[in-house]
C-alpha positions as CSV (number, residue, x, y, z in Angstrom):
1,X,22.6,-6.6,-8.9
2,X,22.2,-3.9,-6.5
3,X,18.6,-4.0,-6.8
4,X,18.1,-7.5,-6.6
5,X,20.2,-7.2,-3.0
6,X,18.0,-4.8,-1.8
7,X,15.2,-6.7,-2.8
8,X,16.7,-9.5,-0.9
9,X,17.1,-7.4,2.0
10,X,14.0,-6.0,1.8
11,X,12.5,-9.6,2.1
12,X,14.9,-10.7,4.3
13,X,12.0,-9.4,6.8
14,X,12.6,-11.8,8.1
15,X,12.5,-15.5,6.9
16,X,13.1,-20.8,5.3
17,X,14.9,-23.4,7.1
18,X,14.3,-23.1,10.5
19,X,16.8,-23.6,12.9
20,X,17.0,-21.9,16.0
21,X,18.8,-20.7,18.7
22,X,16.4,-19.6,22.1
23,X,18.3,-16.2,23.4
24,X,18.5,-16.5,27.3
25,X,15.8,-14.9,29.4
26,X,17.8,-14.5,32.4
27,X,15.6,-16.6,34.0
28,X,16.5,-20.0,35.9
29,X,12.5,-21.2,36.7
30,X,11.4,-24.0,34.7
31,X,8.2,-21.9,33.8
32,X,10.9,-19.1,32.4
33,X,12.2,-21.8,29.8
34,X,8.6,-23.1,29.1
35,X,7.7,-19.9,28.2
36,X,10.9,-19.1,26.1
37,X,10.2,-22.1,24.3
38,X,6.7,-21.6,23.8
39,X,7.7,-18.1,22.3
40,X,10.6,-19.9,20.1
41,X,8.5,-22.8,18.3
42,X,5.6,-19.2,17.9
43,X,8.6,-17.5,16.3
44,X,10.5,-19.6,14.7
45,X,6.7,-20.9,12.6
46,X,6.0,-17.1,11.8
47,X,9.5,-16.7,10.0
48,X,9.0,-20.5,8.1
49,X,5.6,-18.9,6.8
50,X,6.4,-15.4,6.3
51,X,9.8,-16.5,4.1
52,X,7.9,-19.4,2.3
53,X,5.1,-17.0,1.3
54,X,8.1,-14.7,0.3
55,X,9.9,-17.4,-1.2
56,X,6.6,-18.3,-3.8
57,X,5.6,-14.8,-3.9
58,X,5.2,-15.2,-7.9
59,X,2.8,-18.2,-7.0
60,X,-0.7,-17.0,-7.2
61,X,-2.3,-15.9,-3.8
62,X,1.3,-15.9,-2.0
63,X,1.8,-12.3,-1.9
64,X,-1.4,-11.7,-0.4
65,X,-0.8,-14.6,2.2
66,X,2.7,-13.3,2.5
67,X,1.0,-9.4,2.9
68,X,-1.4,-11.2,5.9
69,X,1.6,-11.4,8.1
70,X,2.6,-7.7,8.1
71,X,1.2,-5.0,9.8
72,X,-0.5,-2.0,7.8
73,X,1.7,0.6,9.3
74,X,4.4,-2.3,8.9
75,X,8.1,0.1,8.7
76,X,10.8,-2.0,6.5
77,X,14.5,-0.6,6.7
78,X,17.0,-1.8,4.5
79,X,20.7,-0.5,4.0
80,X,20.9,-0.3,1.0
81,X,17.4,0.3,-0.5
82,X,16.0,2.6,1.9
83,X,12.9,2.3,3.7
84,X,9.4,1.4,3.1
85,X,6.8,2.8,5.3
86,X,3.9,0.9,4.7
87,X,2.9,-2.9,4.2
88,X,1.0,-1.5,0.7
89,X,4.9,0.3,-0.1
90,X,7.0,-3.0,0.8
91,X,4.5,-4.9,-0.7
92,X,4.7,-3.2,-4.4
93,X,8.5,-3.3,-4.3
94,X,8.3,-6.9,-3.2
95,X,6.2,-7.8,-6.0
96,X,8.3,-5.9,-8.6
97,X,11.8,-7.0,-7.5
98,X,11.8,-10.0,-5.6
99,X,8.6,-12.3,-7.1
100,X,10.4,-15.1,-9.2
101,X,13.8,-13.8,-9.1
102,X,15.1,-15.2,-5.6
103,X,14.7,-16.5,-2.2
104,X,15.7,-15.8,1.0
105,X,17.7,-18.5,3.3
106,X,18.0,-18.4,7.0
107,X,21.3,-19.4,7.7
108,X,20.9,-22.7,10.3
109,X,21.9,-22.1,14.0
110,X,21.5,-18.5,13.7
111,X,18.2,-17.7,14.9
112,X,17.6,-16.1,18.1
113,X,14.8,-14.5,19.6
114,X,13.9,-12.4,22.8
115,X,10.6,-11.3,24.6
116,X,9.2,-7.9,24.8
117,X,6.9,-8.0,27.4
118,X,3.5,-7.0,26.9
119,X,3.9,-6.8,22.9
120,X,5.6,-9.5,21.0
121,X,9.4,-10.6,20.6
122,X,12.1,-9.2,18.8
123,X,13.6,-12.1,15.8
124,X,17.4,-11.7,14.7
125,X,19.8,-13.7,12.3
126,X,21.6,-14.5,9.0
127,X,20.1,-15.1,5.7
128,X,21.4,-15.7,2.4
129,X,19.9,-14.8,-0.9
130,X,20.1,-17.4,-3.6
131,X,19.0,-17.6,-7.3
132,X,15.7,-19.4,-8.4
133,X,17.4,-20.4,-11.9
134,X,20.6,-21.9,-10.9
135,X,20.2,-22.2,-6.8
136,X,23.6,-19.8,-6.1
137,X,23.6,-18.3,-2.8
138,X,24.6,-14.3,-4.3
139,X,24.5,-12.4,-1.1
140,X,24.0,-12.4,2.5
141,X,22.7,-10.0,5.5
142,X,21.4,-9.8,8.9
143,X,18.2,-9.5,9.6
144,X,15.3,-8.3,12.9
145,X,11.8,-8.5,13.1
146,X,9.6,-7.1,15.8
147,X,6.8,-9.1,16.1
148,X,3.6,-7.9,17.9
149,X,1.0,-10.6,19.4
150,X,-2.8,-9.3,19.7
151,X,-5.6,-10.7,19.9
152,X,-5.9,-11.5,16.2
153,X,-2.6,-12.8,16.0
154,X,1.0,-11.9,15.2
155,X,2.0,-9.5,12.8
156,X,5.5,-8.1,11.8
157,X,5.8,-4.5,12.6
158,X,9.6,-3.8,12.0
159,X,12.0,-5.1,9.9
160,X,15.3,-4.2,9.6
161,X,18.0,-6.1,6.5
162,X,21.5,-4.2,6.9
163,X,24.7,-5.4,6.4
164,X,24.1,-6.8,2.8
165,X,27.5,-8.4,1.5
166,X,28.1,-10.4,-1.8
167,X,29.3,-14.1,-1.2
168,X,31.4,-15.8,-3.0
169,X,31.1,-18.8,-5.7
């Protein structure tokens, strides 16, 4: 069971239904809150497909699709399973432990996400970790990706799971 959590965790990089909450920019201009929400609908699609590839990793071609979104040098922290310091490293373990054994939830209204000028945005909330076979939420944690935007597109380069708890029946 340990294992499985930190496999959840692990994939809890970051992300299946979306619901979010913008995170203020401390600005009042209308073009501030454009932008915000121009960053938030960016966001809040790259968690939907990085946790539904993650979510049918055992489906063929997933993991690779799910792999696309991650940066090479990608850097995975997780409480209670350590780290992985590679997309090829969080990748394996992905494969091995999480791949048709459960699926990550974001927990609605949790979502927030905040700029980082000239690089990306930082993504934070709740997920839950639930059982293929029978559907029961096991576990829960919170969860942050850094996302970078270049100009290929936007890949996940830090993920951080931590505060992995089991929920009840």
């Amino acid at each position: 069971m340990r294992s499985a959590l930190w496999l959840i965790t692990v994939l809890a990089a970051a992300l299946a239904a979306p619901c979010i909450v913008a995170a203020p920019l401390g600005q009042s201009s209308g073009s501030g809150n454009a932008s915000q929400d121009t960053l938030v609908r960016t966001v809040t699609g790259l968690d939907t497909q990085l946790f539904d590839t993650f979510n049918t990793c055992d489906k063929p071609g997933q993991l690779d699709k799910h792999a696309a979104l991650l940066d090479p040098n990608l850097e995975f922290y997780h409480d209670n399973g350590g780290v992985s310091w590679t997309r090829k490293d969080y990748i394996e373990k992905t494969g091995k432990n999480v791949c048709g054994h459960f699926r990550r939830k974001l927990v609605a209204g949790s979502l927030q996400i905040y700029p980082i000028k000239d690089f990306g945005a930082i993504e934070e909330g709740d997920q839950e970790f639930c059982d293929l076979k029978s559907d029961k939420c096991f576990g829960a944690a919170h969860f942050m990706v850094v996302w970078h935007q270049t100009t290929s597109g936007w890949q996940a380069t830090r993920v951080f799971s931590y505060g992995h708890h089991a929920i009840g029946d």
